[in-house]
C-alpha positions in Angstrom: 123.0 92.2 -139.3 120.6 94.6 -141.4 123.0 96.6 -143.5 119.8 98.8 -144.1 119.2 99.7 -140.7 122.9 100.1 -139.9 123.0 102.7 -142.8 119.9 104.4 -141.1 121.4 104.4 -137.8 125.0 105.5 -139.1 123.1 108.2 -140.9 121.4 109.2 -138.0 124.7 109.0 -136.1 126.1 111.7 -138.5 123.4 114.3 -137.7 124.1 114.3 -133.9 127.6 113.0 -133.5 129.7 115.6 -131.1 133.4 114.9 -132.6 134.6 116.5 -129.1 132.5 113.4 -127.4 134.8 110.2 -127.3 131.7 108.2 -126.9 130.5 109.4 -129.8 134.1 109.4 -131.9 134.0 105.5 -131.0 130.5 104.8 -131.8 130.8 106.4 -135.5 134.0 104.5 -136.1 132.5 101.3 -135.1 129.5 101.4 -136.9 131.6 102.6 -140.1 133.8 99.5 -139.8 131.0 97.0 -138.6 129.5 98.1 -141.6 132.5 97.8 -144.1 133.4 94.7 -142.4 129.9 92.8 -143.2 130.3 94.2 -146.1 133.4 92.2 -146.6 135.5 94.8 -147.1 138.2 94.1 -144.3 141.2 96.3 -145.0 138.9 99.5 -145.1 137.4 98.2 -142.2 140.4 98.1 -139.8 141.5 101.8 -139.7 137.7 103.0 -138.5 138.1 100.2 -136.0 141.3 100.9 -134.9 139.9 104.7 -134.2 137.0 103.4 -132.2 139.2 101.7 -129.9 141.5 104.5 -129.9 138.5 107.0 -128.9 137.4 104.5 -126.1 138.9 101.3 -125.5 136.3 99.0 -124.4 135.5 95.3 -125.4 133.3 96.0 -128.3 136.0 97.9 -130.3 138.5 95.5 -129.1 136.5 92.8 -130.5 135.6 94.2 -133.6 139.0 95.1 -134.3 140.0 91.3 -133.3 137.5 89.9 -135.3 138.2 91.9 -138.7 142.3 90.7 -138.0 140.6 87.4 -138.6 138.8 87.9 -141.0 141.3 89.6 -143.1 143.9 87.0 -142.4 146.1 88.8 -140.0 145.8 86.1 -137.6 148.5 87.3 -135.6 147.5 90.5 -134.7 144.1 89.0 -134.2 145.5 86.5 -131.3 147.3 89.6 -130.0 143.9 91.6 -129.7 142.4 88.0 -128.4 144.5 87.6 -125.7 144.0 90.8 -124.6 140.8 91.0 -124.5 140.2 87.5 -122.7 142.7 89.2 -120.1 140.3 92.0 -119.0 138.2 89.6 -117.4 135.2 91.1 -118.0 132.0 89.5 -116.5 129.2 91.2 -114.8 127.8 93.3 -117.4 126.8 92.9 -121.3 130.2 93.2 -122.6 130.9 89.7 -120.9 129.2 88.4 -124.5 132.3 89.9 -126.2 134.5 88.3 -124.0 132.9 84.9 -123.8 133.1 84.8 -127.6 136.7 85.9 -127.4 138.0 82.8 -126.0 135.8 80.9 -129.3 137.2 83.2 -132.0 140.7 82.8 -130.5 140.5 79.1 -130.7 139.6 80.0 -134.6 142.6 81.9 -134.9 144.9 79.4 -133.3 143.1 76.5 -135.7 144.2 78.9 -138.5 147.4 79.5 -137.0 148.0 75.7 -137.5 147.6 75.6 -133.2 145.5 72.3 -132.4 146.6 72.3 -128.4 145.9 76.1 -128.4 143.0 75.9 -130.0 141.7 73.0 -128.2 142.5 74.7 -125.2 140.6 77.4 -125.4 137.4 75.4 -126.6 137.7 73.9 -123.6 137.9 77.0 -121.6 135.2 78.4 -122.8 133.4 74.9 -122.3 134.4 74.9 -118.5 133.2 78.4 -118.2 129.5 77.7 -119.5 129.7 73.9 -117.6 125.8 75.0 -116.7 125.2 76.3 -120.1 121.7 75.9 -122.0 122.0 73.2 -124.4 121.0 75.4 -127.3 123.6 77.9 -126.8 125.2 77.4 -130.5 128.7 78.5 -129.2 129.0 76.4 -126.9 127.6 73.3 -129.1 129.8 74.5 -131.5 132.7 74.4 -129.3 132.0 70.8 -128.0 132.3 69.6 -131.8 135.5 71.6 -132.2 137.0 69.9 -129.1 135.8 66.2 -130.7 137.1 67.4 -134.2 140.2 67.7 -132.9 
């Protein structure tokens, strides 16, 4: 993403945030700790993450909050969040993309977990789920050479 234009937005974010609004207490957070987190700095990253979820659990924070376990090498708690997430079964509006990706990023985790089956598994689930996929889509592709590579 553009760090600059996160900065902008975050900044903007500060002048109108209501800290009574939970929308808003979540969408602070999560910007904070998207921004830490591309920043590469992980471990600062998880607290604001963990209080955007806690201000309004929804897929986005969920998956932030998986996704810097990863990154920061909890891998555990990352599957934890992973699992969850795929379990909400969310399809039918835009955070379907978060939950899509869940079952790609969980196959990560179980590949760093030392998990071939699991992993495998879950390339495959999200291959059977996009069956009628666009070619170009570079998850799924990417998923395909996962499922070969292992």
């Amino acid at each position: 993403g553009n760090l600059t234009q996160a900065a902008i937005m975050l900044e903007l974010m500060e002048q109108r945030k209501n800290n009574k609004n939970s929308s808003d207490v979540s969408a602070w957070n999560l910007l904070q700790g998207e921004i830490a987190m591309a920043q590469g700095r992980h471990e600062e990253a998880l607290p604001l993450l963990e209080k955007a979820l806690a201000a309004q659990d929804n897929n986005y924070s969920l998956e932030s909050l998986a996704y810097c376990h990863y990154k920061a090498g909890h891998f555990s708690q990352a599957r934890d969040l992973y699992l969850k997430l795929i379990g909400r079964h969310s399809l039918g509006w835009e955070a379907q993309r978060c939950w899509m990706e869940a079952h790609y990023n969980l196959a990560l985790v179980y590949e760093s977990l030392g998990n071939k089956a699991a992993a495998k598994e879950y390339y495959e689930k999200l291959i059977h789920r996009w069956q009628q996929g666009n070619h170009e889509l570079v998850l799924l592709a990417a998923a395909k050479e996962n499922v070969k590579r292992l």
